[in-house]
N, C-alpha and C positions, 0 to 999 in steps of 0.2 A: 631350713631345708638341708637333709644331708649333702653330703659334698667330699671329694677328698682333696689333699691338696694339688694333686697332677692334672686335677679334673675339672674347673669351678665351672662346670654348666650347666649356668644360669638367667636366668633373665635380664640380669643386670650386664655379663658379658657378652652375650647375642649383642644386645643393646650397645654398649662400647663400640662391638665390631663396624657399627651398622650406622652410628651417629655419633661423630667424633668431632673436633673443632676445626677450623679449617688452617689455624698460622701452626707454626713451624712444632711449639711445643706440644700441637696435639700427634703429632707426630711418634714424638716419646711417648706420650699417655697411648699412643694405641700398641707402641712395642712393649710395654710396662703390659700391659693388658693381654696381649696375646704370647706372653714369654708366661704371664702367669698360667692361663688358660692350658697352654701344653707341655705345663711342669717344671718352667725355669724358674724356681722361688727365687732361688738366689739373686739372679738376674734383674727378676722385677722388682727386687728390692731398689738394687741401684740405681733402675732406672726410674723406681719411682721416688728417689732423693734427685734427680737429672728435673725430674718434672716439675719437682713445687720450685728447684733453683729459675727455672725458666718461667714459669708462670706468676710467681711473687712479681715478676714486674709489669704483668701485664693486666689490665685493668678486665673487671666480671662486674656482673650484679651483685648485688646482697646475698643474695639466695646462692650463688656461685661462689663467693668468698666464704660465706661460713663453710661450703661445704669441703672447697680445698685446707679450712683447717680444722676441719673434721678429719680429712685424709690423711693431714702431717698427725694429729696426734694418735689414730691409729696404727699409721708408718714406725714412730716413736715405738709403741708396744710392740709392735709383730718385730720388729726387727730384733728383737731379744731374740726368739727362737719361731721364726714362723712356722717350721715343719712339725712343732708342739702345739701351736695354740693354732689349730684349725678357726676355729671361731671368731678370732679377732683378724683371722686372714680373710676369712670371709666378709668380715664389716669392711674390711679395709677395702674388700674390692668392690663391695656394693655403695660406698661412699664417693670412690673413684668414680661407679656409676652418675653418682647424683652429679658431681663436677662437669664429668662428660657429657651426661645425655641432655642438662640445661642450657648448653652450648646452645650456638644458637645454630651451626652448620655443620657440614660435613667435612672429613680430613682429605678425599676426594671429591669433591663436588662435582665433576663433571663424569669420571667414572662414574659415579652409582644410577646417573642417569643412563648406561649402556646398558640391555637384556640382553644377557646373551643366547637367551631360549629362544628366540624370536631369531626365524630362520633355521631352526631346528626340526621342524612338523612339514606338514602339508603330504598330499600324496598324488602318485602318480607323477607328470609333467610341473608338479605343483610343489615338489620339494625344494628344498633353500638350501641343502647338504651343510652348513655352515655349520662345523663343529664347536663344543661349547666350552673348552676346557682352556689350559693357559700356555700361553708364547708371549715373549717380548714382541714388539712389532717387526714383521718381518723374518721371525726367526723360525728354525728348521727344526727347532725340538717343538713339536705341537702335543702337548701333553695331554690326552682327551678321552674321555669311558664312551666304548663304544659297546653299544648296548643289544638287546636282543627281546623279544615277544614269550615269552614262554620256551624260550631256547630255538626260536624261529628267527632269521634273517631273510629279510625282502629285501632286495639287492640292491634297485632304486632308492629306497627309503633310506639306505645305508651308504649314502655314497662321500660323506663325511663321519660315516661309523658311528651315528647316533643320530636318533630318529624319538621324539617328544610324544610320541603313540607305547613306546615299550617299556616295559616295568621289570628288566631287567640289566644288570651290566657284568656284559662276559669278562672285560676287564678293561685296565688303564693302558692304551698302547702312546707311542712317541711321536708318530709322524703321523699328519695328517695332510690329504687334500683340503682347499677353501672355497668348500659351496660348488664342488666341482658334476659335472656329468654323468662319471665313469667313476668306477671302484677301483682306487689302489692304495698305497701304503698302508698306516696301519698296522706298525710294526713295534715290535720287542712287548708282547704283553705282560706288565703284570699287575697281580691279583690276591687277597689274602684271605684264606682259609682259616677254620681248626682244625682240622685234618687231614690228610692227606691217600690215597689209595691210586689203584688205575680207574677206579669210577671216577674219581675226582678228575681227573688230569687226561678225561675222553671225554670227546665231545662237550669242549666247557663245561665240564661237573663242578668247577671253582667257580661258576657262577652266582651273582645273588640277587635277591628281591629289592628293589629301592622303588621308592614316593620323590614325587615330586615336590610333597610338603618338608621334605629332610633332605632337599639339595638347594647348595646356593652358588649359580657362578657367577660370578662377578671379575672384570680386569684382573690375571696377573692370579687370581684365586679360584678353588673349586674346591665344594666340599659336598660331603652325600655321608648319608648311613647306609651303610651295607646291613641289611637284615639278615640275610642267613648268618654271617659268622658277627652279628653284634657287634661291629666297628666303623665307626668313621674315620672315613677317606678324605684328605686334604694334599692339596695338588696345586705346586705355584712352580716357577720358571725361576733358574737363575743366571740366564743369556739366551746368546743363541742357539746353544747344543747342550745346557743341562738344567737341569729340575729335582726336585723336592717331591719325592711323596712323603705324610706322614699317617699313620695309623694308629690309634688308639680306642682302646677297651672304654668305652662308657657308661658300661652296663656291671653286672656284680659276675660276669662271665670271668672264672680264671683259667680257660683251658689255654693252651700254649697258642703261639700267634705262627701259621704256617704264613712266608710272603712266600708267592711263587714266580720263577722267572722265565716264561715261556717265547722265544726268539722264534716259534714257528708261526705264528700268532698272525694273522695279515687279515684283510678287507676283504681283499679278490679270491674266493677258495679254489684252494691249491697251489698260492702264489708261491709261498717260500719253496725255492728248488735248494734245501742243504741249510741248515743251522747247526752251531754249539754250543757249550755254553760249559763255563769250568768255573769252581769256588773255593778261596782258599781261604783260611782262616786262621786270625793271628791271635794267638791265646794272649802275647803279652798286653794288647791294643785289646781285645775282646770286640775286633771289627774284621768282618766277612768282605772280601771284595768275589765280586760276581762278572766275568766278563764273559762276549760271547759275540757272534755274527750271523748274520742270515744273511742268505740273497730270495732279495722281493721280487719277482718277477709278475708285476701285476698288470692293468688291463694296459698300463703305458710304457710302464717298464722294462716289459718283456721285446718291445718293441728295437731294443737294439740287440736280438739276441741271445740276451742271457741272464738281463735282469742288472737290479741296485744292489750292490753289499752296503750291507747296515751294521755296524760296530756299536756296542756297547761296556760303559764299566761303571759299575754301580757298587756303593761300599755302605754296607750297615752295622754302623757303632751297636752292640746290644751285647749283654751277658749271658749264662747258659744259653748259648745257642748250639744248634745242632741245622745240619746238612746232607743234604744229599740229592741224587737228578733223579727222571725216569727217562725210558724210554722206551721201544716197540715190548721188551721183556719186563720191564715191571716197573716197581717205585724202588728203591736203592736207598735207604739211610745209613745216613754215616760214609757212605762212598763219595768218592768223584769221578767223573766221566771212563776215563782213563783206568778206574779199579774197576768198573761195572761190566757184569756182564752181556751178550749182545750187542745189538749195534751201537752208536755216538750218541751223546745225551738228545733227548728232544727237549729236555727244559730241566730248572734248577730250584731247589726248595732252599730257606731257611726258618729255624724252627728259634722260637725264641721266648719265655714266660715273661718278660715284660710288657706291662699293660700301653705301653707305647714305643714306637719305632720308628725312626726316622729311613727313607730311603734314599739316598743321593744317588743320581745317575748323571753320566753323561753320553752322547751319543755322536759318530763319526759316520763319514762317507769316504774314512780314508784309510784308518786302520783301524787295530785297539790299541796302540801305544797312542794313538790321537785322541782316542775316545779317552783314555787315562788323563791326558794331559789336558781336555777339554771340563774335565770332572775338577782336576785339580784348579785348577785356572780359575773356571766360573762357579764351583761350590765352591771349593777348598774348607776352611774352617768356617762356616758361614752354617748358620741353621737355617730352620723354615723361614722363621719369621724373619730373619734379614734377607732371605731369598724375594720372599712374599713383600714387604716392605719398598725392596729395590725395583721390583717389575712393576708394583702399582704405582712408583711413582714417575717409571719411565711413560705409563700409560698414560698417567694424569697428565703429564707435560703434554704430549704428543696431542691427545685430544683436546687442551685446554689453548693451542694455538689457536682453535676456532671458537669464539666466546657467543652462545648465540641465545636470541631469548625467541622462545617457537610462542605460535598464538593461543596453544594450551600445552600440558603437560605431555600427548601423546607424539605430539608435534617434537618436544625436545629428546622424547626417549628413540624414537623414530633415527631422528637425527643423527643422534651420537652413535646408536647400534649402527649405521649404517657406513658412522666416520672409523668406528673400530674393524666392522669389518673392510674396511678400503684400504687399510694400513695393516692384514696381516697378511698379503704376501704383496708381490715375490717373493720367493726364499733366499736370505742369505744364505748362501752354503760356505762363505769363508768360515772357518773353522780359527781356535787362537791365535795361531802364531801364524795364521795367512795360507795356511794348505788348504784346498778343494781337489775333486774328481774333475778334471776338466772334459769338455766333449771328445777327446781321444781317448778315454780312460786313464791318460796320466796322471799323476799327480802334479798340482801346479800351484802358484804363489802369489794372493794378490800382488799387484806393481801400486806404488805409490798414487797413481793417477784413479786407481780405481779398488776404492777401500774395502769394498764387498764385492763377489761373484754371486750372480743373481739369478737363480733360472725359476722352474716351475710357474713359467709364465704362459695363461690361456689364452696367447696369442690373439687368436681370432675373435676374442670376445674383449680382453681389457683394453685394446686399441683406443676402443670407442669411447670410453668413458676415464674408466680409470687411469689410466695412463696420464692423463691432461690434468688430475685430481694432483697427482703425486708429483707433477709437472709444476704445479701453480701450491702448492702448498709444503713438499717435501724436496727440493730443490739437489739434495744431499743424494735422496733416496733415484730418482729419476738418472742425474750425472753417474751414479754407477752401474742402473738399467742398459745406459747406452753404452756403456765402453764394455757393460758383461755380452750384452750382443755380438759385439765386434771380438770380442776375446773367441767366441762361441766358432765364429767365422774362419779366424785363425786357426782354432783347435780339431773342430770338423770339417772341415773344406767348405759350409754352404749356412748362410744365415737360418736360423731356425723359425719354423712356424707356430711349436707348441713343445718347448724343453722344459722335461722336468727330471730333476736329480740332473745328471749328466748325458741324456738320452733324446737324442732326436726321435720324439713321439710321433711327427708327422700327422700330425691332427687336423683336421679341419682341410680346407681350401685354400688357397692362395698364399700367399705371403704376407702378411699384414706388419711383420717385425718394419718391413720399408714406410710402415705409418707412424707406427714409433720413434725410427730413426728422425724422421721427417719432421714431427711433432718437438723434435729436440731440437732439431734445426732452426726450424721458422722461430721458436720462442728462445734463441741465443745460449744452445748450450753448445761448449766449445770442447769436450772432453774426449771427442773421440775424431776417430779418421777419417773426415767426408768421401777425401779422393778415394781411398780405399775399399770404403765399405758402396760408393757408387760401383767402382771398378765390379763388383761382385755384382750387386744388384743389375747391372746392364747387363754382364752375362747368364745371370740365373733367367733374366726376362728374354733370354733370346737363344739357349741352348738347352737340350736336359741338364737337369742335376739331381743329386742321389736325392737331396733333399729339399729343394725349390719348391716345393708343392705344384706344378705348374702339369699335371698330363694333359694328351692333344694339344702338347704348345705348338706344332707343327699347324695343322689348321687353326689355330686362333692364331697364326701369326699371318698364313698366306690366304684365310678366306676372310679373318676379321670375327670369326666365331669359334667357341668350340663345336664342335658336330650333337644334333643332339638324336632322340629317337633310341637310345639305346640305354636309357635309364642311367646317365652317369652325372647327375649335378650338371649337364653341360650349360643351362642358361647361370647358374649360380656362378660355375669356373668363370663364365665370360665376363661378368657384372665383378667379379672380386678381382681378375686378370685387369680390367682395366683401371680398375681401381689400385692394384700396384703400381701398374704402367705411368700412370699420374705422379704417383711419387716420385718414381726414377726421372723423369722428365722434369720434377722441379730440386731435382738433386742438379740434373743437366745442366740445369739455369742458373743454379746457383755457382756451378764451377764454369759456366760459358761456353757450356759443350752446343750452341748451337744449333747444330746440325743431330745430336744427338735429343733434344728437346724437341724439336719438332718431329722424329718419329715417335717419338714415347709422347705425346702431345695427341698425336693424331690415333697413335695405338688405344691411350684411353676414352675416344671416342666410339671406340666399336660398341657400347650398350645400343646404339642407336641400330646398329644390326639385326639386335633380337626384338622392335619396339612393333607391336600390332596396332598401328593406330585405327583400325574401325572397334579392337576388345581393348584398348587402351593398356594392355599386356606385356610383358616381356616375354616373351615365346620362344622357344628350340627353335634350331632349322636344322633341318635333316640334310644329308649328305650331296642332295640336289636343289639347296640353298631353298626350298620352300618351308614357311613357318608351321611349324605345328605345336598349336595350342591346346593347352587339353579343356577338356570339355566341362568341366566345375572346377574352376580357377581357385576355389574358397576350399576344395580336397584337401587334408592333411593327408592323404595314401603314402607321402613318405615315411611314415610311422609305420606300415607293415612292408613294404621293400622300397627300393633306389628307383628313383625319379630323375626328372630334371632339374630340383631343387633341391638343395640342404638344408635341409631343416627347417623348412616352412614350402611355401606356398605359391603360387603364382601371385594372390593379391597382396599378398608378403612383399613377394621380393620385386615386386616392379617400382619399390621405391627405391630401390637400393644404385644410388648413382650421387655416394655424398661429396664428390669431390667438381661434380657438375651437375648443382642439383639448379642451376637456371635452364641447362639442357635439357634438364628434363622437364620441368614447368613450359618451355615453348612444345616438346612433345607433346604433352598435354592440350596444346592450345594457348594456351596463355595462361595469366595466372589466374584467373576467373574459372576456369575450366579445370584447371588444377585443383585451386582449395576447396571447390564442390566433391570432387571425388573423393580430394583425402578425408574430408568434414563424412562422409557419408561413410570411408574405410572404418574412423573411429569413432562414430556415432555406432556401428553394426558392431563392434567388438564388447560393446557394453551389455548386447544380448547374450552373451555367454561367459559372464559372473565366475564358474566356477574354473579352478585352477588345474581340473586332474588332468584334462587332454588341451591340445595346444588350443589355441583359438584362431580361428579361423581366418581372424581380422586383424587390427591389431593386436599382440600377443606382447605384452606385456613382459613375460617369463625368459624371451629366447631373444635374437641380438639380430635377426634378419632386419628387422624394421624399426628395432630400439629408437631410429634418430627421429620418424615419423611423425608423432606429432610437434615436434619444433619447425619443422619444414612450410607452414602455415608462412612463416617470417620472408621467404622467397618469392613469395606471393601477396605481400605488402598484405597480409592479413594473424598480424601478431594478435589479434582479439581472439582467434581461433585456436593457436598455441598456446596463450593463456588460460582457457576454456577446458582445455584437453589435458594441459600437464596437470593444472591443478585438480580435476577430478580421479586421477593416476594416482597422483601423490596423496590425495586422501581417501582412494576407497583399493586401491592394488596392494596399497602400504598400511601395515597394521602393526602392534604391537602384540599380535599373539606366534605365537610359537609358528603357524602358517602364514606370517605377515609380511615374507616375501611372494612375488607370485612367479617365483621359478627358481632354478638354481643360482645361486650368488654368480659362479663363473668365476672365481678369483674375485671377487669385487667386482664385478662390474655392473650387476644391479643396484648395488649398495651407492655406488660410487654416482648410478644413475642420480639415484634417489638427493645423494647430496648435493649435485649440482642443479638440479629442478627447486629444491627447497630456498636453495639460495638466491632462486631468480634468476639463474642465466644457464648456459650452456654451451659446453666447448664442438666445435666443429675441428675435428682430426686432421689435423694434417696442417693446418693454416692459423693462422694467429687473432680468430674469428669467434667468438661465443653468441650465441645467438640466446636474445631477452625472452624469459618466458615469465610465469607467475609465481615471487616468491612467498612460501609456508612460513615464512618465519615474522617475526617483528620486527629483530632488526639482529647484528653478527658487527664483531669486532674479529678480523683474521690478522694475525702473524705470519708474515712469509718473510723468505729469503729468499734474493731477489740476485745474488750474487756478487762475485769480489767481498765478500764478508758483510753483505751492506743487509738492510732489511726495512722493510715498509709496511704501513699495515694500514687493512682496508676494513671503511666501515661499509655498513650497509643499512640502511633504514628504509622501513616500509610503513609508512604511513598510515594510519586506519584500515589495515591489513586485518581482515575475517575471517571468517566460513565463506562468510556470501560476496566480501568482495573480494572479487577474483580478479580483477581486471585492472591494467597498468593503463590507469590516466594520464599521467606525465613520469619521468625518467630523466635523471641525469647522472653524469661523472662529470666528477670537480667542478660540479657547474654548468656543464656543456649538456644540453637536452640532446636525447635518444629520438631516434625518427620514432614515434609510434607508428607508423604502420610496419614497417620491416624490423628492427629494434635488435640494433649490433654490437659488443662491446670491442675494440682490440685490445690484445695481449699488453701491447706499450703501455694501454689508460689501466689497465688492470695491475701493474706491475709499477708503477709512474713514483719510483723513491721518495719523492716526497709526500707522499700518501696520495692513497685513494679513497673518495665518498661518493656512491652510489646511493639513489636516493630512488624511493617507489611512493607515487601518490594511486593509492587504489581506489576503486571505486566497485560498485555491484554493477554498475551497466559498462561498454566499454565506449569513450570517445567518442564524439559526433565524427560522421564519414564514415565508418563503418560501415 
């Protein structure tokens, strides 16, 4: 097969990429491989004299050993003049095949089990926004092709800028939301051409055609063929703030390689209010650097005002290159911003006849001397493939903490997708040397205590789930959550409910950051300032503040409700108010405020205010304290205007009391009368299968009543939780591109997902998981557990099925679980000297039932 030497793409290198060995040396053989693949001959020479030195001592089959010295004595030939004898580079590398692909595993084995297309699709209510492209965990450069339909964007569908229905991609932008709501970032695009015009460079005319049988993303990597200009696109992370694109001709096309570098580029149209963009170029280096800034003011962004500034600087090593911007007056070559005529550049081209190009960027929220210094730092001399190398193997570690064997194959990909996406946000926004945009818009410094600043957190939805994930497995990542809260505190006068970038978004209802704090609390984190961050929290629950999320706190303090009848969220305010109120009250207790614990005590008792016991409802009261309940409790009408719910429902949110969910079980009646209702809430949500509007019942997709079917357990009827979760987990949860059943939320569907799979389930706020039915077989987890210490918990589930769903008996370290309620604590979960949870299943559940 022809070939050239910058180019071996073949069946044998797919192959290498894709099935590689798993110890240390396959390591080198896949840098050996993929240095060949995008033209480092020289490179792969050495490293593949690095590989046979490494692998001569490690034991293969027959078939494996001949074929490693097959590879040395073709190595021997080609190293004469490899960029002469095409032919015997080719053997050389198809013989490497044979060595590699007999292996028996993979060089990531726990990566390749993540899709990251899944969670990319679905429509209407029923999208997963989760973008597909590459970030370290946790990181603020989200590198990711946000796509488009025939040059058509649908807004919902686009709310992580890529969407598994569109056969187009306008280009590669830096920042993304994760699995979010609402449309914002999605910033600094760029995109590669052969030519260039004002057709090109209006209305995405540098757009191009792509399949989804010539895209592959995987951890830490993305690659596509761009059809219109016959180039693939390769896309990996080299931290937290820079990245790797590379581009290269595959085809026998030699027309010149335009990259384009457009700063106006955003998610939310019309967001950038002012971009620039300047390129200068060093003939002696024959490398272009391109810097430039936008401010995003997107659908959150905007919300302080005036929007994010977004900094970038990107440098491409290439020879005959040529430059120049456009802007409102035309395309400009050979100029720079500042020689062009008309207004300031909109965006910046480089022109280049090399059949491949490398692009190093890096990206800031503080200046461009940061973004410079962010490039230098995190790429510096470093290529793709040590970009790409380095991010897959922060990936691998991170997900390989949790070792789990699922009861089939969709079960383990399910899994890991769901563990990847739980770990890519919050956003670090520390930047190299410890600068961030603080909530003042200053400039500020991590402090030693708290190695990352954290924001871009969906408050009102990760509480729940996530947060406890990151709590119990990333012990590092959590200790800086809480002290970036408190930093947040400090810097804008008022804990935050939904910060992203630097920007109190003000999203959502209530306060839930006080659940967070709480959740760090009760599980022994010491990192931040109890006194201090109560100090606040008691005033934001008992006075305005700019940013408390708390309106009619006046009446929800002196009638015990917010007012409703007037369509404003009022039974939702009240149900999420008291649900603060509980926190700060066990903040009280914790410091001895008792006197200040029994108001906040008694404060989270008011759901009992809105409670209809003849509709068994949580109902408004209007201004002369009588209930008004609306008359089809099962209405989603919040969908076309403002209710007395958020986001769901009456028969949504009348469960919503997770902090006194025994008070609501005797509301109920008792617990008899309780697990009939709830058994009948999520028996009726299975009549409406499809994802595109909410449901009616249990909703799967949105966070009102995400705790729901675990609540069976309060009710000394865990056969019902086990019944519920496990039909969740395997028909809501899928492996296709629509295999979430709603938007991610920052992880906190994903994060649902992981903790249901594993059998148990954290209760917010309290050091309490509640047993439900684990998917898997059995999990070996690594945590750190703190003071440098670390433990690790197994998990086994016994004759674990399809069909048996049901926890017949249950222990930790021995100690049997009540079946009928079935509770883990934080201590047993956490217990240094390891933990072993043990599940005997069965298809029926337990006699007593």
């Amino acid at each position: 097969k022809k070939t050239s030497n910058s180019n071996l793409d073949i069946h044998c290198m797919k192959q290498s990429e894709e099935d590689l060995l798993t110890n240390t040396s396959s390591r080198i053989v896949t840098r050996f491989v993929l240095s060949w693949k995008l033209g480092e001959t020289t490179k792969g020479v050495w490293l593949a004299d690095k590989t046979l030195q490494v692998l001569a001592e490690e034991e293969f089959t027959e078939w494996q050993r001949w074929s490693l010295d097959m590879f040395s004595w073709s190595l021997d030939i080609s190293r004469v003049s490899c960029r002469r004898l095409g032919f015997l580079c080719l053997v050389q590398a198809c013989v490497l095949y044979t060595s590699v692909c007999l292996a028996a595993d993979s060089t990531y084995p726990i990566s390749r089990k993540v899709d990251l297309l899944i969670g990319t699709g679905g429509e209407g209510f029923g999208v997963g926004s989760d973008p597909p492209g590459v970030q370290i965990p946790f990181g603020a450069l989200r590198l990711s092709p946000d796509t488009s339909l025939d040059n058509i964007v649908i807004a919902p569908n686009h709310f992580g800028g890529y969407h598994h229905s569109d056969n187009e991609i306008r280009c590669f932008s830096h920042t993304h939301m994760v699995g979010p709501g609402v449309q914002d970032f999605g910033n600094i695009g760029v995109m590669v051409t052969r030519q260039i015009s004002m057709e090109t460079v209006t209305n995405y005319g540098y757009r191009s055609k792509f399949s989804h049988g010539n895209e592959s993303p995987q951890p830490g990597y993305y690659q596509v063929y761009l059809e219109a200009p016959q180039i693939t696109a390769r896309l990996t992370s080299c931290g937290s703030h820079a990245g790797i694109h590379h581009y290269s001709s595959n085809t026998n096309n030699t027309d010149p390689i335009f990259i384009l570098f457009d700063p106006t580029h955003s998610l939310t149209k019309g967001a950038c209010n002012g971009s620039s963009v300047n390129i200068q170029y060093n003939n002696d280096f024959e490398t272009a650097y391109v810097t430039g800034v936008m401010t995003n003011a997107g659908s959150l962004t905007r919300r302080n005002g005036k929007g994010v500034l977004i900094y970038f600087a990107a440098s491409v090593q290439a020879s005959t290159i040529e430059y120049g911007i456009w802007n409102s007056s035309g395309v400009f070559k050979g100029l720079n911003a500042s020689e062009a005529a008309g207004s300031a550049a909109n965006g910046g081209f480089l022109v280049t006849n090399q059949s491949e190009v490398q692009v190093k960027i890096g990206i800031s929220f503080v200046d461009e001397e940061q973004a410079l210094l962010n490039l230098k730092a995190q790429v510096g001399q470093q290529d793709f493939v040590d970009c790409q190398l380095a991010t897959q193997n922060i990936w691998e570690d991170a997900l390989s903490k949790v070792l789990i064997t699922g009861r089939d194959e969709d079960t383990e990909i399910k899994f890991y997708t769901a563990l990847y996406h739980s770990m890519m946000a919050p956003t670090n926004y520390t930047e190299v040397d410890g600068a961030y945009r603080g909530m003042d818009d200053m400039i500020q410094h991590s402090q030693p205590t708290s190695r990352a600043a954290y924001s871009d957190m969906s408050i009102w939805d990760i509480h729940r789930t996530q947060i406890s994930l990151l709590a119990w497995l990333r012990r590092d990542v959590m200790a800086d959550i809480l002290t970036s809260l408190e930093n947040m505190m400090y810097q804008g006068g008022d804990l935050p409910r939904w910060p992203i970038a630097n920007v109190y978004a003000g999203c959502m209802i209530g306060n839930h950051a006080y659940q967070i704090l709480l959740d760090g609390l009760v599980k022994n984190f010491t990192d931040f300032n109890v006194s201090a961050v109560y100090n606040l929290m008691k005033e934001e629950a008992t006075s305005p503040r700019p940013h408390n999320g708390r309106s009619d706190l006046f009446n929800y303090i002196t009638r015990g409700y917010c007012i409703g009848g007037f369509k404003n969220s009022s039974v939702s305010k009240t149900l999420a108010y008291a649900f603060d109120d509980w926190a700060v009250s066990e903040f009280a207790r914790h410091l001895g405020e008792a006197a200040d614990m029994e108001v906040f005590r008694n404060r989270s008792k008011n759901y009992r205010n809105l409670w209809d016991s003849s509709r068994k409802l949580m109902c408004a009261r209007d201004g002369a304290g009588e209930l008004q309940c609306p008359l089809d409790p099962e209405l989603n009408d919040w969908i076309f205007h403002s209710t007395d719910y958020t986001e769901g429902n009456a028969e949504q949110w009348k469960w919503f009391v997770p902090h006194d969910v025994p008070g609501l079980v005797e509301l109920f009646g008792g617990g008899e009368e309780f697990a009939k209702n709830l058994d009948e809430f999520m028996e009726r949500s299975h009549l409406h299968p499809v994802n595109l509007l909410p449901n009616p019942y249990y909703w799967a997709g949105n966070e009102p009543d995400i705790l729901a079917p675990h609540l069976f357990n309060f009710a000394n009827r865990s056969d019902l939780t086990q019944k519920h979760v496990r039909w969740l987990v395997d028909n809501k949860y899928t492996t296709k591109p629509d295999g979430l059943p709603g938007n991610d939320d920052y992880g906190t569907l994903s994060a649902w997902y992981v903790w249901s799979a594993l059998g148990f389930y954290p209760l917010t706020g309290t050091p309490l998981y509640i047993v439900g039915s684990p998917s898997i077989s059995n999990a070996t987890i690594t945590i750190n557990i703190g003071d440098n210490r670390r433990t690790t918990v197994s998990i086994v589930a016994h004759d674990n099925s399809k069909e048996n769903i049901y926890v017949r008996k249950a222990t930790i370290n021995g100690k049997e679980i009540n079946a009928r309620s079935g509770f883990i604590h934080h201590e047993d979960l956490t217990d240094p000297t390891g933990v072993d949870i043990e599940f005997w299943m069965a298809a029926q559940p337990p006699a007593g039932f």
